[in-house]
C-alpha positions as CSV (number, residue, x, y, z in Angstrom):
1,X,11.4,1.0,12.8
2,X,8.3,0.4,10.4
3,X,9.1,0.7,6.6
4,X,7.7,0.4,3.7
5,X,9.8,0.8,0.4
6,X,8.2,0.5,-3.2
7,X,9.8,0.5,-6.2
8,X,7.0,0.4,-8.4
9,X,3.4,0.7,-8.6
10,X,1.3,-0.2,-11.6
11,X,-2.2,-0.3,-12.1
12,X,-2.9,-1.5,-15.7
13,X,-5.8,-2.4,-17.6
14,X,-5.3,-5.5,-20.2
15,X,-5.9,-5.2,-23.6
16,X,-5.0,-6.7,-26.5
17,X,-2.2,-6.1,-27.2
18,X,-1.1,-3.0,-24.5
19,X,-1.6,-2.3,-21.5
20,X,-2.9,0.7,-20.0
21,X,-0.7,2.0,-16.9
22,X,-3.4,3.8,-14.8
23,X,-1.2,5.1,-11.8
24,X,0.3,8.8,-11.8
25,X,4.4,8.7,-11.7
26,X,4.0,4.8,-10.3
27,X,7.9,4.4,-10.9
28,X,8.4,7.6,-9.0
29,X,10.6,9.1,-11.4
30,X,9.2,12.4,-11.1
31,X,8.2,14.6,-8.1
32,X,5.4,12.8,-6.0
33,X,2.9,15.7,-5.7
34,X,0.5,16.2,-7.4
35,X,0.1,12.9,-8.3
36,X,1.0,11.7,-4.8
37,X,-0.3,13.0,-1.2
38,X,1.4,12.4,2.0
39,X,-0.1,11.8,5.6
40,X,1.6,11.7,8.5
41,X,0.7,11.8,12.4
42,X,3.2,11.7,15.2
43,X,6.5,12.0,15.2
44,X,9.3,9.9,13.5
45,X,7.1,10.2,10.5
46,X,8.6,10.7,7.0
47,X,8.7,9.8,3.0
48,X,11.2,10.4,0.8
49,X,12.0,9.3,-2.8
50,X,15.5,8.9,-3.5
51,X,17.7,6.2,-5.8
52,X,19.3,3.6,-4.3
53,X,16.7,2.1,-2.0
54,X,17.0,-0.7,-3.9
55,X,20.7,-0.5,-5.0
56,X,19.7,0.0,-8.7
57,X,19.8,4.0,-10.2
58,X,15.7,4.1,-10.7
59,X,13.9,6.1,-7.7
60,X,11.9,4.3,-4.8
61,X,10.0,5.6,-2.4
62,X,10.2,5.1,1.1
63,X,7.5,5.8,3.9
64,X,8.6,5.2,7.7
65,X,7.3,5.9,10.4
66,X,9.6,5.3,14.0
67,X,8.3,4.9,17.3
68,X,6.1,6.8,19.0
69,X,2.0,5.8,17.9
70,X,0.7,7.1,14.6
71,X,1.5,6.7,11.3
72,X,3.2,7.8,7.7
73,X,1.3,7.3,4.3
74,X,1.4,8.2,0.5
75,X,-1.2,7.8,-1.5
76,X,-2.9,8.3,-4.7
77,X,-6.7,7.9,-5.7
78,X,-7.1,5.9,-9.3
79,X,-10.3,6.1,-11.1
80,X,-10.7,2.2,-12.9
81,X,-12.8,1.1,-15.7
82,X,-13.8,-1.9,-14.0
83,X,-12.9,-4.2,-11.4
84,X,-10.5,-6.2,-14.3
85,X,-7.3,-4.3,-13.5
86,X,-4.0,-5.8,-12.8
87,X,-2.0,-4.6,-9.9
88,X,1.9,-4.8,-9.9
89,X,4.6,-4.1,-7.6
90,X,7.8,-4.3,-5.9
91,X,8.1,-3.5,-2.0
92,X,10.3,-4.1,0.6
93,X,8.6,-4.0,3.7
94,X,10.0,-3.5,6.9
95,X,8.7,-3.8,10.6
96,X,10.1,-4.2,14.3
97,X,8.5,-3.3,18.0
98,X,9.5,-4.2,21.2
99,X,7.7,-7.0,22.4
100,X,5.2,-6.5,25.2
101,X,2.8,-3.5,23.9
102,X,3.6,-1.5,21.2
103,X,3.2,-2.9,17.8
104,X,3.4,-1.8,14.6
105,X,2.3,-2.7,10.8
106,X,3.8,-1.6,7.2
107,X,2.9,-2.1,3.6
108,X,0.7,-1.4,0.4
109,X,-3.0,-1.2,1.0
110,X,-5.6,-1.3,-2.0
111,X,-8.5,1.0,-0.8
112,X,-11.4,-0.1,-2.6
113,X,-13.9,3.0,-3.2
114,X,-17.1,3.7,-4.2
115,X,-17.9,6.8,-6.4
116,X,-18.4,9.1,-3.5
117,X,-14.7,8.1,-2.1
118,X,-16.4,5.7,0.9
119,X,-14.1,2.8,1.1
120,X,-16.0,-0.3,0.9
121,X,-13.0,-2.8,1.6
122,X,-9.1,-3.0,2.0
123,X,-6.5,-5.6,1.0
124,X,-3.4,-5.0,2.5
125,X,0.3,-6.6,1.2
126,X,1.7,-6.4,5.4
127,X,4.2,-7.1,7.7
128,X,3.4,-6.4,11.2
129,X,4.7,-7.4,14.4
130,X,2.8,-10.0,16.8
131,X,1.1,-7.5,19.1
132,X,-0.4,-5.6,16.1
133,X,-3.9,-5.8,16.2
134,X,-5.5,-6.3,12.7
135,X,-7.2,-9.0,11.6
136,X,-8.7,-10.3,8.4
137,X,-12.7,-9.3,8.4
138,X,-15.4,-9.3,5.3
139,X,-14.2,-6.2,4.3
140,X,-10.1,-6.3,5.2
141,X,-7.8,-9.2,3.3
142,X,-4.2,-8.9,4.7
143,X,-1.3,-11.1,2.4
144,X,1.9,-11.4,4.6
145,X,4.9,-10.1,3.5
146,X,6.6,-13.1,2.5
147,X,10.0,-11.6,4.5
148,X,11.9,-8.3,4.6
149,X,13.4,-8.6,1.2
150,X,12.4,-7.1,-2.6
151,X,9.5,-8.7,-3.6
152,X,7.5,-8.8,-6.5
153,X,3.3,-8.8,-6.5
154,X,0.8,-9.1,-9.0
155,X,-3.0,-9.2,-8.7
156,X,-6.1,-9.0,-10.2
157,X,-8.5,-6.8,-8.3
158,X,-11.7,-8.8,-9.5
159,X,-10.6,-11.5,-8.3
160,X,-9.1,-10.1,-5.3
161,X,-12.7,-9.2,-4.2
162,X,-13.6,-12.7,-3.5
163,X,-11.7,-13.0,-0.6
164,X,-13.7,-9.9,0.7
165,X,-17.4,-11.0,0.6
166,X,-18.5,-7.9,2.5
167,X,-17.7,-5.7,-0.7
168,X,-20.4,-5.5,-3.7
169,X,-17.7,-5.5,-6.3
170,X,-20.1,-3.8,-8.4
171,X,-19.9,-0.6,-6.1
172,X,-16.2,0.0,-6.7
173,X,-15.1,3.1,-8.8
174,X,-12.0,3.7,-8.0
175,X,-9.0,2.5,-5.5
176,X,-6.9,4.5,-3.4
177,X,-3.3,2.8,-3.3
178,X,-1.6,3.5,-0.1
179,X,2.1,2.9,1.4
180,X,1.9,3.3,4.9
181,X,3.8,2.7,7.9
182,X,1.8,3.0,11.3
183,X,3.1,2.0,15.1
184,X,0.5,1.6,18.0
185,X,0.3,0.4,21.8
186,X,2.1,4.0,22.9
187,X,5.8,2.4,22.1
């Protein structure tokens, strides 16, 4: 089973005294579409937004995808003012394969864009099992999931670019924040 639940998503701009929440329904108290778009491919694939996920009475959001290859994703495209945004979050991330083959990978991916929505470079929050294939390149940073529990991530995008020197940090317009749950290796 690959998993990925969040419980919040923010995107915020500091300023002096407020900040600016840039993310669409991050808390996922409302519907998720518009705001929100699902992917999937394969079967086994699904999202949902319920309470509970995280034994509190706010809404989460989960995105699974089981076995079988392909994957689940939501996402959302966020226009920033500059590369000195913030990124918070809660997720619980999830991810088990039979060993030999299949493999599979779960979590939060930052999409960094340019202003024609070409993605320049990703940095991933991931669990993934040991056959999974990715690795870190110029223009991917993965952070491990520190376990399968809630946990809590903060960021700062500008400086999350450094540890992707194939990225001109001065190209990016705008991120695309995905949760995604993909399996691979025809488990």
């Amino acid at each position: 089973m690959r998993r990925v639940a969040v419980l919040i998503v923010v995107l915020a701009v500091p300023a002096s005294a407020i900040a600016l929440e840039l993310v669409t329904n991050g808390a996922f108290e409302s519907d998720l579409a518009p705001a929100w778009k699902e992917d999937a491919l394969g079967a086994a694939a699904s999202v949902s937004r319920s309470t509970g996920y995280d034994g509190d009475p706010d809404y989460e959001v989960l995105v699974q995808k089981g076995t079988g290859n392909g994957h689940s994703t939501l996402s959302q495209i966020i226009v920033i003012p500059s590369v000195d945004v913030t990124v918070s979050l809660s997720t619980k991330i999830e991810v088990s394969a039979t060993s030999g083959g299949p493999w599979a990978g779960a979590g939060v991916a930052l999409h960094y864009e340019d202003s024609l929505g070409e993605t320049l470079g990703t940095t991933m929050i991931v669990g993934r099992t040991a056959d999974c294939p990715w690795v870190d390149t110029p223009t991917l940073h993965m952070i491990p999931a520190p376990d399968q529990e809630w946990n809590s991530v903060q960021l700062t995008v500008g400086d999350e670019l450094a540890n992707l020197p194939g990225v001109d940090m001065m190209a990016v317009h705008q991120i695309r924040v995905s949760l995604f749950g993909q399996v691979g290796g025809d488990c």
